[in-house]
C-alpha positions in Angstrom: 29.5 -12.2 -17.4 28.6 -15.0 -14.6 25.1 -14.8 -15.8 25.9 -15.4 -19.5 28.2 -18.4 -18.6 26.0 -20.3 -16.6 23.0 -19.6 -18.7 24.9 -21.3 -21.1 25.6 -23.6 -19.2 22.5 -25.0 -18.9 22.5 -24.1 -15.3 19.9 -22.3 -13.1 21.3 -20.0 -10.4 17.9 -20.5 -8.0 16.7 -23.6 -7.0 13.2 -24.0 -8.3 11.1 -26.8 -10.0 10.7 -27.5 -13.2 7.6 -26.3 -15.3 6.6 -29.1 -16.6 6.3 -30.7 -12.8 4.7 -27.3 -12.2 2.0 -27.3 -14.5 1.3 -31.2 -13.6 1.0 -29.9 -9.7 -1.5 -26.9 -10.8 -3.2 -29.5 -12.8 -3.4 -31.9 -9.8 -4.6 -28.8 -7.5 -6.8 -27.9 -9.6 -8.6 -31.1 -9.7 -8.3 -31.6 -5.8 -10.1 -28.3 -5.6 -12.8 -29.2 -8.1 -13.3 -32.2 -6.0 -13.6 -30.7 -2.8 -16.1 -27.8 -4.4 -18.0 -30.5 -5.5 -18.4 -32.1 -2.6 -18.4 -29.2 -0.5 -21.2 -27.6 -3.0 -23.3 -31.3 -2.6 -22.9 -31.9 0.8 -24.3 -27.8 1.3 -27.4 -28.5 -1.8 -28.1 -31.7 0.2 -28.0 -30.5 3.5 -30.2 -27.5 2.3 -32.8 -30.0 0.4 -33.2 -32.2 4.3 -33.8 -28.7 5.8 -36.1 -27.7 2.8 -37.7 -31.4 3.0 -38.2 -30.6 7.1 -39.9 -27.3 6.3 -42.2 -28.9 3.6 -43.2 -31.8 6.3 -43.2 -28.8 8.9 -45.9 -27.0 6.6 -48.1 -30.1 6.0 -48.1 -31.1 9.8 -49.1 -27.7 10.4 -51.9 -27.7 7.5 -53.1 -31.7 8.6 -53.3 -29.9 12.8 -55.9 -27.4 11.4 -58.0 -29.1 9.4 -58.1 -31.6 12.4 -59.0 -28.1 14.7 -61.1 -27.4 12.2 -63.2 -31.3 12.8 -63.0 -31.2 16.1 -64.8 -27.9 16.8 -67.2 -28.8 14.3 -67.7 -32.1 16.2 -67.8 -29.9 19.9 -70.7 -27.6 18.1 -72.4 -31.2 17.0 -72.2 -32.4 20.9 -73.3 -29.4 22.5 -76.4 -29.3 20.3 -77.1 -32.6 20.6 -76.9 -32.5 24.1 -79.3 -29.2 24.5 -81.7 -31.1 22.4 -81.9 -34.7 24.0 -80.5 -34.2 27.2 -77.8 -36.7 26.9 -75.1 -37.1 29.2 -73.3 -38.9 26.6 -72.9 -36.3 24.4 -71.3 -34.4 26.8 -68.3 -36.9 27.4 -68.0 -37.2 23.7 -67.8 -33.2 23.4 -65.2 -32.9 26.7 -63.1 -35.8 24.6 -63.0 -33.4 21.7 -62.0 -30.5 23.4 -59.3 -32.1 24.7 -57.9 -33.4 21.9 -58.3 -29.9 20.3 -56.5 -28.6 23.2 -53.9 -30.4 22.0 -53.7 -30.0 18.3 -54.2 -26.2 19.3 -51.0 -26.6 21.3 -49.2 -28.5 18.3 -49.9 -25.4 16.1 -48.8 -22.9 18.5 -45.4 -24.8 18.9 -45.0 -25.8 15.1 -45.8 -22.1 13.7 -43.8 -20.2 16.6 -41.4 -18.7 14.0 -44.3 -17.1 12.1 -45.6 -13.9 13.7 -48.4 -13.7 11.8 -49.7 -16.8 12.3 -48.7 -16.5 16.1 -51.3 -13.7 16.0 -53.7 -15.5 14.1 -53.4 -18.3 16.7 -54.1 -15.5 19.5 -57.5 -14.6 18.0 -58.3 -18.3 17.8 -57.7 -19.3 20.7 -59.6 -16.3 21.9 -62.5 -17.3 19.6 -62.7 -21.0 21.2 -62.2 -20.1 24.4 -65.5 -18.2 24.3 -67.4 -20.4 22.4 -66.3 -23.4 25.7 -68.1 -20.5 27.7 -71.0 -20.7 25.6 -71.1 -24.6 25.3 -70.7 -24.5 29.0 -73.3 -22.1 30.5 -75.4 -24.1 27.4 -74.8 -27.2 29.5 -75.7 -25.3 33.0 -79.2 -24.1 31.9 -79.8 -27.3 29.7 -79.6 -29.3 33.3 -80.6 -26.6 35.6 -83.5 -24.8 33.8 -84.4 -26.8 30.8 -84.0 -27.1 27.0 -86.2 -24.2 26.7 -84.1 -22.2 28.8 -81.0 -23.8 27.2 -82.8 -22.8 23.4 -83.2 -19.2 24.7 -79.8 -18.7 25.2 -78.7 -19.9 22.5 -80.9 -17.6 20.3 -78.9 -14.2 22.2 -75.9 -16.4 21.7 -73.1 -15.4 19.5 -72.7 -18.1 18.2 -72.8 -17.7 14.3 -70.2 -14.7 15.0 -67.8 -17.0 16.7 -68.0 -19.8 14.5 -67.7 -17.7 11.6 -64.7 -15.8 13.1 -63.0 -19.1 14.0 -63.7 -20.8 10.4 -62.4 -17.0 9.0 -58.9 -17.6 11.3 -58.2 -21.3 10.4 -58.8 -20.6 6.9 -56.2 -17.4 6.6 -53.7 -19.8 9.4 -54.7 -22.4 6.2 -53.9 -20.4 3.3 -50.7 -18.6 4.7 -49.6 -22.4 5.5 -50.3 -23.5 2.0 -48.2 -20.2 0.6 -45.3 -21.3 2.9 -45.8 -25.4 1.3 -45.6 -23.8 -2.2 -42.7 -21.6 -1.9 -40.9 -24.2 0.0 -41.7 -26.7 -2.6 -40.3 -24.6 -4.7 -36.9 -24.2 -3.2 -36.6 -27.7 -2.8 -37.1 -28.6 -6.9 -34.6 -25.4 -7.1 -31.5 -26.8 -4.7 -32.5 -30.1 -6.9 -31.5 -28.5 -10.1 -29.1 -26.4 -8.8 -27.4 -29.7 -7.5 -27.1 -31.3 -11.1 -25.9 -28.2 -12.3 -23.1 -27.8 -10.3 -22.6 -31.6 -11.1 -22.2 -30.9 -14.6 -20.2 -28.4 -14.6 -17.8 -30.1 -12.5 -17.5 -32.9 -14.1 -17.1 -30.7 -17.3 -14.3 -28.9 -15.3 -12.6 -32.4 -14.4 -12.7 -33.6 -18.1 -10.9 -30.6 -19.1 -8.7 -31.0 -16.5 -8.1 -34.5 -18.0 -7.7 -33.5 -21.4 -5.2 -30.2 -20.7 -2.7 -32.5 -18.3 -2.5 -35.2 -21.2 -1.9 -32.4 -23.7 0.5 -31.4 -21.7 2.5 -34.6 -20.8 2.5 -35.0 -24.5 3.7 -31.6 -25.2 6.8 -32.4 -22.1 7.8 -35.9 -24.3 8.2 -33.9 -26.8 10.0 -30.8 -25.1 12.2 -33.3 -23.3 13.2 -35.0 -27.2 14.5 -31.7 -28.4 16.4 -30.7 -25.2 17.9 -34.0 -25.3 18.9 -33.1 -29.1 20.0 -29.5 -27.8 21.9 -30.8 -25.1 24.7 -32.5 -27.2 24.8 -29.0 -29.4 25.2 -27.0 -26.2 28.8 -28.5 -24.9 30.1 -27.1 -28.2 28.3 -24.1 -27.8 29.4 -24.0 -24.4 33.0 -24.4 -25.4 33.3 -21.9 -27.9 31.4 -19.4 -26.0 34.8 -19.8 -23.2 37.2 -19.4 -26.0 35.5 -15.8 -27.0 35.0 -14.5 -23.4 37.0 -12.0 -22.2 37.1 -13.0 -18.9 39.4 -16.0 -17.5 36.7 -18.8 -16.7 37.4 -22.0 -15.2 34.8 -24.1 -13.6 34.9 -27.2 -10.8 33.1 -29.9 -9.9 31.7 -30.4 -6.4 34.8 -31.8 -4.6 36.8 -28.0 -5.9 38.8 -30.2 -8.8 38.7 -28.4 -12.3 36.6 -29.5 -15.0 36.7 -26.5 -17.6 39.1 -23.7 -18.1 39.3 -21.0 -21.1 42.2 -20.0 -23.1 42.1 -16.8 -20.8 42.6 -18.9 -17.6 45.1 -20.6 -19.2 47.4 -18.2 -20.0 46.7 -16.5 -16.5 47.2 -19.0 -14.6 50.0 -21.0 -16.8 48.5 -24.3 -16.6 46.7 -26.0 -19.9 43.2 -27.3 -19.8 44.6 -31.0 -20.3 46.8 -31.0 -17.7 44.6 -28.8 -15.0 41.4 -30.8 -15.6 41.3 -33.2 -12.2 43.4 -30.9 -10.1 42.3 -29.5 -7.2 42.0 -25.9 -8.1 44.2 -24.4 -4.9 47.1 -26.5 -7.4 45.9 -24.4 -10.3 44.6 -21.1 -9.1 47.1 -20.2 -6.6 46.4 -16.3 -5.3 48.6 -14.6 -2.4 47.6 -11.0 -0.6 49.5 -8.7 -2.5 50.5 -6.8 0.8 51.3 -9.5 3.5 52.8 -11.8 0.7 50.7 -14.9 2.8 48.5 -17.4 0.6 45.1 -16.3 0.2 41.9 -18.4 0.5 40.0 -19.8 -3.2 36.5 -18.9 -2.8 35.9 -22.3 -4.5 35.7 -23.6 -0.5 33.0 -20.9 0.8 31.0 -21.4 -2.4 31.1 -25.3 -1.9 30.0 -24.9 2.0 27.5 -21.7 2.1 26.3 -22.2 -1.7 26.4 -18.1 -2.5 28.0 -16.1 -4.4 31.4 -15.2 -3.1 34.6 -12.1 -4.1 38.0 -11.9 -3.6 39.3 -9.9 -1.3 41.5 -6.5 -1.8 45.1 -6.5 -3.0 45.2 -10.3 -4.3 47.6 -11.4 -6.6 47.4 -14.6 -9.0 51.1 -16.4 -8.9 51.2 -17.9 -12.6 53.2 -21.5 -12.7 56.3 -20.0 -13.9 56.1 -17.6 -10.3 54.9 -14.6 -12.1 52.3 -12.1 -10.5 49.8 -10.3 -11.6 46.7 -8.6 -10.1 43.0 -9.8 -10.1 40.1 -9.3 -9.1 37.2 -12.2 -9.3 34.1 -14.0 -8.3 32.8 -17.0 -7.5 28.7 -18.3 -8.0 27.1 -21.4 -7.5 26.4 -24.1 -10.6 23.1 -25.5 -9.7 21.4 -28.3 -10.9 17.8 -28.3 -12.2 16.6 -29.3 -8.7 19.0 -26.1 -7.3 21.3 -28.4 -5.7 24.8 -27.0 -6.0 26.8 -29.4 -8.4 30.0 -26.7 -8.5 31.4 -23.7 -8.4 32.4 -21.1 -12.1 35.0 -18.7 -10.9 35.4 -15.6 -13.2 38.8 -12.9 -13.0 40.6 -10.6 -14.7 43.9 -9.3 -15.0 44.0 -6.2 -13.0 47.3 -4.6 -14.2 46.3 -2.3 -16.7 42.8 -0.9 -14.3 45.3 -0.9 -11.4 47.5 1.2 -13.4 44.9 3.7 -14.2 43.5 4.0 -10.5 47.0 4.8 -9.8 47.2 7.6 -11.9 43.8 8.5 -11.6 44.5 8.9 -7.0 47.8 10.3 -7.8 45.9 12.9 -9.9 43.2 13.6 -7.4 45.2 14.1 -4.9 46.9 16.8 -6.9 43.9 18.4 -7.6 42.7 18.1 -3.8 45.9 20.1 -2.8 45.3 22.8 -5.6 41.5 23.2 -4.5 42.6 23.2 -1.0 45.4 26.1 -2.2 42.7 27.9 -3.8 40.6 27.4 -1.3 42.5 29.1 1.3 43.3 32.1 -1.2 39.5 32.4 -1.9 38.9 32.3 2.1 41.8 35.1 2.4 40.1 37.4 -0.2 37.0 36.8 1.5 38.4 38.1 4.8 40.4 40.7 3.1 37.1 41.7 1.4 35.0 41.6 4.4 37.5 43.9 6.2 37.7 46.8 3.6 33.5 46.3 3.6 33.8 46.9 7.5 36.3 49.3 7.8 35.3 51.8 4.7 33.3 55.0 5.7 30.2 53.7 4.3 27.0 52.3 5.2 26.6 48.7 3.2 24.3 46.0 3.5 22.4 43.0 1.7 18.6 41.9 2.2 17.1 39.0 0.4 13.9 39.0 -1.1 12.0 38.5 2.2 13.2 41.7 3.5 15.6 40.1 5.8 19.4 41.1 6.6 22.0 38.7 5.0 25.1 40.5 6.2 26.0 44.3 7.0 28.9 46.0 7.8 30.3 48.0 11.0 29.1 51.3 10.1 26.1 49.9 9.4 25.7 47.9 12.4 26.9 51.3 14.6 23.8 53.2 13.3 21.1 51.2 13.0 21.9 48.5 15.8 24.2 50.1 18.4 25.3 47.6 20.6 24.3 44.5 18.9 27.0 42.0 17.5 24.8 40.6 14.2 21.7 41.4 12.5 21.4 39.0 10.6 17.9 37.1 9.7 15.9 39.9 10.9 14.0 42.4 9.1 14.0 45.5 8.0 10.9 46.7 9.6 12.6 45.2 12.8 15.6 47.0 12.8 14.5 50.3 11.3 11.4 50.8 13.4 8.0 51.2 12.3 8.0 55.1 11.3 11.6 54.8 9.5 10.3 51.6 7.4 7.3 53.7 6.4 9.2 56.1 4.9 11.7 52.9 2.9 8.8 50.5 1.9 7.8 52.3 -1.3 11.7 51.8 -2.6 12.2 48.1 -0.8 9.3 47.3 -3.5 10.7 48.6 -5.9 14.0 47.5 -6.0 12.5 44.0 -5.4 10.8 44.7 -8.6 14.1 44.9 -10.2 14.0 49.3 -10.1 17.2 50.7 -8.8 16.0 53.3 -6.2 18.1 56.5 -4.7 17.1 58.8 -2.0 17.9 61.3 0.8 16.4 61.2 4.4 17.2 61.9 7.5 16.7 59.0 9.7 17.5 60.6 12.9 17.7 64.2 14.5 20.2 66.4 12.7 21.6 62.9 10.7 21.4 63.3 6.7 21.8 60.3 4.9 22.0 59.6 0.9 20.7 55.8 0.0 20.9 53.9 -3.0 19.1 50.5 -3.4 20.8 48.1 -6.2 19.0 44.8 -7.3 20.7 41.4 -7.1 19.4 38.6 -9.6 20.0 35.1 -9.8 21.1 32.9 -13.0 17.1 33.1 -14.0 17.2 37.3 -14.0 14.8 36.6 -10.8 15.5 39.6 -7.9 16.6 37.3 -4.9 17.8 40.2 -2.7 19.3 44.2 -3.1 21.9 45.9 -2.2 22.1 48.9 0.1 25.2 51.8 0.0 24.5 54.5 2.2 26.6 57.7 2.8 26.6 60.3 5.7 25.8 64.0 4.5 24.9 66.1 7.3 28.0 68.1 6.8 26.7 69.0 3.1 23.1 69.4 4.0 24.3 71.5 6.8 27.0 73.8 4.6 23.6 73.9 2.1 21.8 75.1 4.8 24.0 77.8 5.8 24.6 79.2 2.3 21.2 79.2 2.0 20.7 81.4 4.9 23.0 83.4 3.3 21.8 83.7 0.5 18.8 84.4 2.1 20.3 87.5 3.8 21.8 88.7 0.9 19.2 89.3 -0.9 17.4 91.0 1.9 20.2 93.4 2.2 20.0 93.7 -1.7 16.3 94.8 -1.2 17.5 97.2 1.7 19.7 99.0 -0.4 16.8 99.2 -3.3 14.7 100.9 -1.0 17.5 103.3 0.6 18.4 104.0 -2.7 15.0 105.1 -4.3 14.4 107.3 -0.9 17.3 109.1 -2.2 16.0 109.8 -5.3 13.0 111.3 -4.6 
């Protein structure tokens, strides 16, 4: 009932905001995350096109230091050979020059191509190569100045010097062409972050001019929301008021200083005051409630709505005093009314008249407890049958007992106790095989599985020495004709196996005397 009042009120029992400024503030997120993708995605594409633009400088400083290795050892074989053919010292200085400048552009490679393993190796037979053809350029030099140039020419001839040069040409041209791979495919990424850079431009400014379009689309759509709820909202307070005069509750509603503002034609009569002359009162003037047992004033729960802004019931036994000093009993709540923004703007109280419900729990206790004493009566009659039934089971001159399904003892009675269990107060929960022993349940098992198969069973055995017992096995179903259990009766009848026994002995001698007296009697005869 609260929920259907204040929803018809126009009033929202959580604080939240409204979907229209909801919308706007996905709207607005969205575009803030666009933005910052956008950035985030350009500031990433550019940082990776520097790093690709380092690699591709990386790759052509690399490529530029070997074709210069590639010069200057040309330029050291030119000065050696020079220098075995003229003798000049000159030639020397310019080859030493040369080394040394390869030296160092063979150190720039090493250090700029450290991240390549393969071309690390590469490097390693290069350096290799040139180191041994400075050996040959040198000992060229020691012979050319010690022995000659026909000494120097002979050596030279034995020399390996095609194989080295051709081995070092072989190595800068593969450190050359694996550079040049690397320069492509670098190149490469670097036109690819380029595009991928517009692309993700594009579309984000795509995504932004939707964004644009969908929040004007939807500040239009609000204007004209917002037209038609101001249209609705002057057919609501009559809808409002005639959905007070058809409740069946009492309603009356406050502001938020607790002074009434509404009240249905329930409340009214409850209460005894009209709407025209209760509207401004505080409602403690209006609604005045007592405790129905102490006769003291009770509190409104207009006052702890107002302070903790929840949802708030009378207490127990309250009674609502109507102006002319009447009573009656009620029972109510109070909620929260809530603005839009879920600030609490006052309080809808909601009660009933009680008398009639009150009546009927009356009746309805006073006819429990009736029916509490007669169960308990009945009760104690079934638990005296019980006992009166479980003493004639004790006490009659029969063996009795009940096993469930599993073969385990539910209950037995004295004689039964006294000749399978001497000396024990209870068997019961333990099994059959347990308490009959292992050669005695051998001789049971084939009727225990039957009867659990839903077969009465009878027999006679004889269980101990000189004991004859007669046995009958009855199944016990449930409510599903399922076997849950059977029922043992057992009888002593040694006595009548014994008085069998005797008559047959008897009978036995009888008839041997019988055959005596044939036998006399055809001696006779003859």
């Amino acid at each position: 009932m609260k929920k259907i009042l204040k929803a018809s009120m126009g009033i929202t029992a959580v604080p939240q905001r409204s979907s229209f400024e909801a919308k706007i503030l996905i709207a607005f997120t969205a575009a803030v995350l666009v933005v910052a993708a956008l950035f985030a995605i350009t500031w990433q594409l550019e940082k990776e096109a520097s790093e690709a633009a380092r690699r591709v400088a990386h790759t052509q400083e690399v490529i530029g230091n070997i074709a210069r290795a590639r010069a200057d050892t040309l330029q050291v074989e030119f000065s050696t050979q020079n220098y075995r053919l003229t003798g000049d010292v000159a030639q020397l200085l310019e080859r030493d020059a040369t080394i040394a400048t390869r030296e160092a552009v063979l150190q720039q490679i090493q250090q700029l191509t450290r991240d390549n393993p393969d071309q690390q190796q590469r490097w390693s037979g290069l350096r290799a190569v040139v180191n041994q053809r400075i050996e040959i350029s040198k000992h060229v030099e020691w012979l050319r100045k010690t022995q000659g140039q026909e000494a120097a020419t002979a050596f030279v001839a034995t020399a390996p010097l095609r194989e080295t040069r051709e081995r070092t040409y072989r190595l800068l041209r593969e450190m050359e062409a694996e550079e040049t791979r690397l320069l492509a495919l670098r190149n490469a990424e670097q036109q690819h972050g380029r595009k991928t850079l517009l692309v993700s431009g594009a579309l984000a400014t795509l995504l932004l001019l939707v964004l644009l379009v969908s929040t004007y689309a939807l500040i239009r759509r609000q204007l004209r929301i917002a037209d038609a709820s101001q249209r609705a909202l002057a057919d609501n307070e009559d809808s409002l008021t005639a959905l007070l005069q058809s409740i069946g509750d009492a309603v009356l509603a406050t502001d938020i200083d607790g002074r009434i503002t509404r009240m249905n034609p329930l409340a009214e009569r409850l209460t005894g005051w009209p709407l025209a002359q209760a509207r401004g009162r505080p409602v403690n003037e209006v609604f005045c409630i007592i405790n129905e047992q102490t006769r003291q004033p009770a509190e409104v729960p207009v006052d702890r709505v107002l302070a903790t802004g929840t949802l708030q019931e009378l207490a127990n036994h309250t009674l609502l005093v109507h102006r002319n000093g009447s009573e009656c009993p009620i029972a109510d709540s109070a909620a929260p009314i809530r603005d839009a923004q879920g600030l609490v703007r006052g309080v809808v109280l909601v009660f009933r008249d009680e008398t009639t419900p009150r009546q009927v729990q009356r009746s309805i206790r006073d006819h429990n407890l009736l029916l509490e004493q007669r169960v308990q009566e009945r009760t104690l009659q079934l638990q005296e049958s019980q006992e009166h039934l479980r003493s004639v089971i004790s006490n009659v001159p029969a063996m009795i007992a009940y096993v469930d399904a599993q073969q385990r003892y539910v209950y037995v009675n004295k004689p039964y106790l006294q000749r399978f269990a001497p000396g024990q107060a209870d068997i019961a929960g333990r099994t059959v095989r347990e308490i009959l022993g292992p050669e005695r349940y051998a001789v049971v098992s084939p009727m225990v599985a039957e009867v659990l198969k839903g077969q009465p069973q009878g027999y006679d055995w004889q269980p101990f020495p000189g004991v004859w017992q007669v046995i009958r096995y009855m199944p016990k179903r449930d409510t599903y004709g399922q076997v849950e259990g059977y029922y043992v009766l057992g009888s002593d009848i040694t006595e009548r196996k014994q008085a069998e026994e005797k008559i047959q002995a008897l009978n036995t001698e009888l008839a041997q005397r019988v055959r005596d007296l044939e036998q006399v009697g055809r001696a006779l005869k003859t």
